[in-house]
FIMI-788211 format. One line per 2 residues: number of its first residue (from 1); their letters; for each residue x, y, z of C-alpha. Coordinates in pm, whole numbers, plus 50000, padded with zeros to 5 digits. Each point is the difference from the previous one (the first is absolute). Layout:
// residues N
NUM	a	X,Y,Z; ...
This chain:
// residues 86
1	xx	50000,50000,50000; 50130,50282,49861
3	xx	50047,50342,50259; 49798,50199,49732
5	xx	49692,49780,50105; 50051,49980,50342
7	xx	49981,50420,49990; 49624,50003,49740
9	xx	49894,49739,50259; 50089,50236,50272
11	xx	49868,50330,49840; 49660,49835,49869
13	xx	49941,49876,50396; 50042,50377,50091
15	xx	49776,50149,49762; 49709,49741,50069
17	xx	50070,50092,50390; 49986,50381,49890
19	xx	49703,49936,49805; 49830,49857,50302
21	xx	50088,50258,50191; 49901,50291,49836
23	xx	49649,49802,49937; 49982,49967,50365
25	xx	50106,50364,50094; 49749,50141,49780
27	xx	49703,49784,50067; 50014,50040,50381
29	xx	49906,50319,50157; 50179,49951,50347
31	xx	50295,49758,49847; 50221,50291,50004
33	xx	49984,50045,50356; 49999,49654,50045
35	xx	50340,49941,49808; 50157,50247,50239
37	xx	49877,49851,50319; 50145,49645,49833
39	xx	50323,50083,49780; 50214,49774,50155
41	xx	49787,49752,49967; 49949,50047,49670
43	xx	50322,50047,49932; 50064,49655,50126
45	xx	49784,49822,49815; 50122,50137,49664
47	xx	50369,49923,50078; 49953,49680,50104
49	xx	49732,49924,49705; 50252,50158,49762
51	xx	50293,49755,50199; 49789,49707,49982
53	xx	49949,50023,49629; 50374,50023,49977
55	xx	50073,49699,50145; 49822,49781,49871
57	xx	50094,50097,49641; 50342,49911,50148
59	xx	49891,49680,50109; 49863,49913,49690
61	xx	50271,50127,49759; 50202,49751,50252
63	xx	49758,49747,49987; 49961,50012,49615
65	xx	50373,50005,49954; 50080,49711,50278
67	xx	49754,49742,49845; 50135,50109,49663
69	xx	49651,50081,49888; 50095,50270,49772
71	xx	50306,49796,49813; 49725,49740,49938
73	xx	49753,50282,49855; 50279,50134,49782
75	xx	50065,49681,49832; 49615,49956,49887
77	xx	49966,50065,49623; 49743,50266,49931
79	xx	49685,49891,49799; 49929,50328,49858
81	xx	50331,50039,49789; 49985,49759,49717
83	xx	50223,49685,50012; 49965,50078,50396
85	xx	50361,50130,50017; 50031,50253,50288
């Protein structure tokens, strides 16, 4: 796994949690005050959400790589391409 996809992975898990956010901010009339009263907490919960999702992409670029999963995928012949050369 390549560090260029590790980073989109990363920035599209951000955006949906900004997305939510800002859905949430504006659809709640006390939220705001809310928020402040609980900003560690949320603050918490998105770093360890965000940490979570980290590892376990680790553990299955590991995993994938251990078992030798993705050697084995690479060596299928693709049935689009005629003659099913890769």
């Amino acid at each position: 796994m390549s560090k260029g996809w590790f980073f989109k992975t990363i920035l599209i898990y951000e955006l949906i949690a900004f997305l939510v956010w800002n859905i949430l901010v504006r659809t709640e009339a006390d939220f705001e005050q809310w928020a402040y009263d609980n900003i560690h907490t949320i603050a918490y919960i998105w770093w360890a959400t965000t940490l979570l999702v980290v590892t376990l992409s680790f553990v299955i670029q590991w995993s994938l790589n251990k078992w030798r999963i993705r050697a084995r995928l690479r060596l299928l012949k693709d049935p689009r391409k005629p003659g099913g050369k890769q």
